[in-house]
C-alpha positions in Angstrom: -11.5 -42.0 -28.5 -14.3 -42.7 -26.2 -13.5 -44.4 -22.8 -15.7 -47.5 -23.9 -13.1 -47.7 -26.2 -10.1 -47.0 -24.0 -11.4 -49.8 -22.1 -11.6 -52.1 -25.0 -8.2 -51.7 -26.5 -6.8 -51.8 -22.4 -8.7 -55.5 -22.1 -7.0 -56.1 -25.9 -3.8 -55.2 -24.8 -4.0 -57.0 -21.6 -5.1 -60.1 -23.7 -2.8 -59.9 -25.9 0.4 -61.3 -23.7 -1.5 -63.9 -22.7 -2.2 -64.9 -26.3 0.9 -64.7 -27.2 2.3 -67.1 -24.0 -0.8 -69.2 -24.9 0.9 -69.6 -28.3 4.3 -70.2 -26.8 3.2 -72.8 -24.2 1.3 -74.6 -26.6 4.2 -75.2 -28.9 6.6 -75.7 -26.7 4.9 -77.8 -24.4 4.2 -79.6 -28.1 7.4 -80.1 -29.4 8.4 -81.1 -25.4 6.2 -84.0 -25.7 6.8 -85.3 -29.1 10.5 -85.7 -28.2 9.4 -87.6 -25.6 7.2 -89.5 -27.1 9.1 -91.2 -29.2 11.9 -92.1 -26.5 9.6 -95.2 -26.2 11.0 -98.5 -25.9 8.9 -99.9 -29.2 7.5 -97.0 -31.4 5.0 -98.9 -33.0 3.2 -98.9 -30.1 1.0 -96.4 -30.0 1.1 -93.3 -27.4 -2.8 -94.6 -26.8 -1.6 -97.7 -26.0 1.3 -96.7 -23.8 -0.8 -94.5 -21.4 -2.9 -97.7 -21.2 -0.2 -100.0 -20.6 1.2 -97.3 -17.9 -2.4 -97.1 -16.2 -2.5 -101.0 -15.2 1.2 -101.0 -14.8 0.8 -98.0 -12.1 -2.6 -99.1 -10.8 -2.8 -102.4 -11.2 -5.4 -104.2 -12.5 -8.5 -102.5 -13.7 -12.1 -103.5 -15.5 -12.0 -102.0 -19.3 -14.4 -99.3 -17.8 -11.9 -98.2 -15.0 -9.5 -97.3 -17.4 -11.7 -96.3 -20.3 -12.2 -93.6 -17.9 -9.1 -92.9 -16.6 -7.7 -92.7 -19.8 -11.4 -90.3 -20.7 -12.2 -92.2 -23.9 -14.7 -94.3 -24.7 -15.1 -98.1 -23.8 -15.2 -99.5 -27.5 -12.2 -97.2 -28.4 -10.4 -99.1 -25.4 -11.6 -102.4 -26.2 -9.4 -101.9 -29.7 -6.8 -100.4 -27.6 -6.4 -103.5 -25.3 -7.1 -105.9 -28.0 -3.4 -105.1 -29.0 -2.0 -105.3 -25.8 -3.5 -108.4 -25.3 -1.5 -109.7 -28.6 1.6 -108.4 -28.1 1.2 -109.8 -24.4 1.9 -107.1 -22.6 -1.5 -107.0 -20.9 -3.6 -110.1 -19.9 -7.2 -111.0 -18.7 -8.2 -112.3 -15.4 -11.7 -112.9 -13.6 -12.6 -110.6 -11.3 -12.6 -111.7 -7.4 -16.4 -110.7 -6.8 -18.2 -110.3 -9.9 -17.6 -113.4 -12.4 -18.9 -111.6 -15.1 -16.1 -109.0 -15.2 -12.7 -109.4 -16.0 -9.7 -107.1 -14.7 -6.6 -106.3 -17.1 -3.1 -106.3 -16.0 0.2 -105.3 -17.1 2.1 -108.9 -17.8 6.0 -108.6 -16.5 6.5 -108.0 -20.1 4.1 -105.1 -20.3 5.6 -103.5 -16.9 9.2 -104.1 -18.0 8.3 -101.9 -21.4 6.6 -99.3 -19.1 9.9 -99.0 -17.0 12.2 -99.3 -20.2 10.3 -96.5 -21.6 10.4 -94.3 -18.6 14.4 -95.3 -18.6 14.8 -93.8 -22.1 12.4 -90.6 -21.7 14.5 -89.9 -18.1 17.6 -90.3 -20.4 16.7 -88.0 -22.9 15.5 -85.4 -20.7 17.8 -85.6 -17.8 21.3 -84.6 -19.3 19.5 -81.3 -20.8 17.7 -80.3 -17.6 21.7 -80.9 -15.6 22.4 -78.4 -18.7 20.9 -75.7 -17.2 21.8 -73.5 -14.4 20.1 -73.4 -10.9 18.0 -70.7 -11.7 16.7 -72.2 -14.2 15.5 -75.4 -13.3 13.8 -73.6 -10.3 12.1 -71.9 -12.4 11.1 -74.8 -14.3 10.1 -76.9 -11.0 8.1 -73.8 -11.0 6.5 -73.8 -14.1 6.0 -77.5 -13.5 3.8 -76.6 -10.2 1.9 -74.1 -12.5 1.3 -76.3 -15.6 -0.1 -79.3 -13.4 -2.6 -76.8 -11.7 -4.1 -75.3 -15.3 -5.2 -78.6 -15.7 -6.5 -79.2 -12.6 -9.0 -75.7 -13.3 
C-alpha cells in the first residue's frame, strides 16, 4: 500500500466515528424532539405555528417581517402561519407607533397562556427523566447541551 493511501484510509478511519456520532446525534436529538413536541398544550397546532406564537410571546410584538426572519422562512409562508393564529386568537394585530402603515403582532393572554402551558407540559415530561439520572450524567448532558448550542452557532 502506498502512503497516499495510508493516508486516505487514516482520514477514512478518522471520519468514520464522526459519521457514526453524526448518525447517533441526529436520531437521537430526533426522537428527543418529537417527544417533545407533542407535549403541546393543543396538538393541532402546528410546531410552525408554536415557534411563532413563542417568538411574540418572548419578544413581544413584532412586524410579519421581524419574525418571518427570526423564524428564517419566508414572509408569505408566515402570513398563512399568522392567519391561524389570528383565528384561533392567540395572536392579534395592532398599528404600529411610528409607521401607520405597519402593523405589529402580539401574543393575546390567550396565546401567552398556551405558550406557558406548553412549556409546563414539555418541563413535565422531561424533568422526572433527567432527576432519573445520576450526577454524572446530567453534567455530562449540561455539557453536551453547551456543545450542541455552539454547532449551531458555526
Amino acid at each position: 500500500m502506498s502512503t497516499t493511501d495510508q493516508r486516505a484510509g487514516a482520514r477514512t478511519d478518522r471520519a468514520l466515528p464522526h459519521a457514526s456520532l453524526s448518525t447517533d446525534l441526529r436520531i437521537a436529538v430526533n426522537r428527543l424532539s418529537r417527544t417533545l413536541r407533542n407535549q403541546k398544550a393543543d396538538t393541532s397546532v402546528t410546531d410552525g405555528q408554536f415557534a411563532a406564537l413563542a417568538q411574540l410571546h418572548r419578544r413581544g410584538p413584532m412586524s410579519l417581517a421581524e419574525l418571518s426572519s427570526a423564524e428564517g422562512v419566508t414572509p408569505p409562508s408566515m402570513t398563512k402561519t399568522v392567519a391561524v393564529l389570528l383565528d384561533r386568537d392567540l395572536v392579534v394585530k395592532t398599528d404600529h407607533d411610528l409607521d401607520r402603515r405597519k402593523v405589529l403582532l402580539s401574543a393575546t393572554a390567550a396565546g401567552s397562556a398556551f405558550v406557558l402551558e406548553t412549556r409546563r407540559r414539555r418541563d413535565g415530561w422531561l424533568a422526572p427523566r433527567l432527576a432519573e439520572l445520576t450526577p454524572s450524567e446530567r453534567r455530562t448532558l449540561a455539557e453536551a447541551t453547551e456543545i450542541m448550542r455552539g454547532l449551531t452557532d458555526r
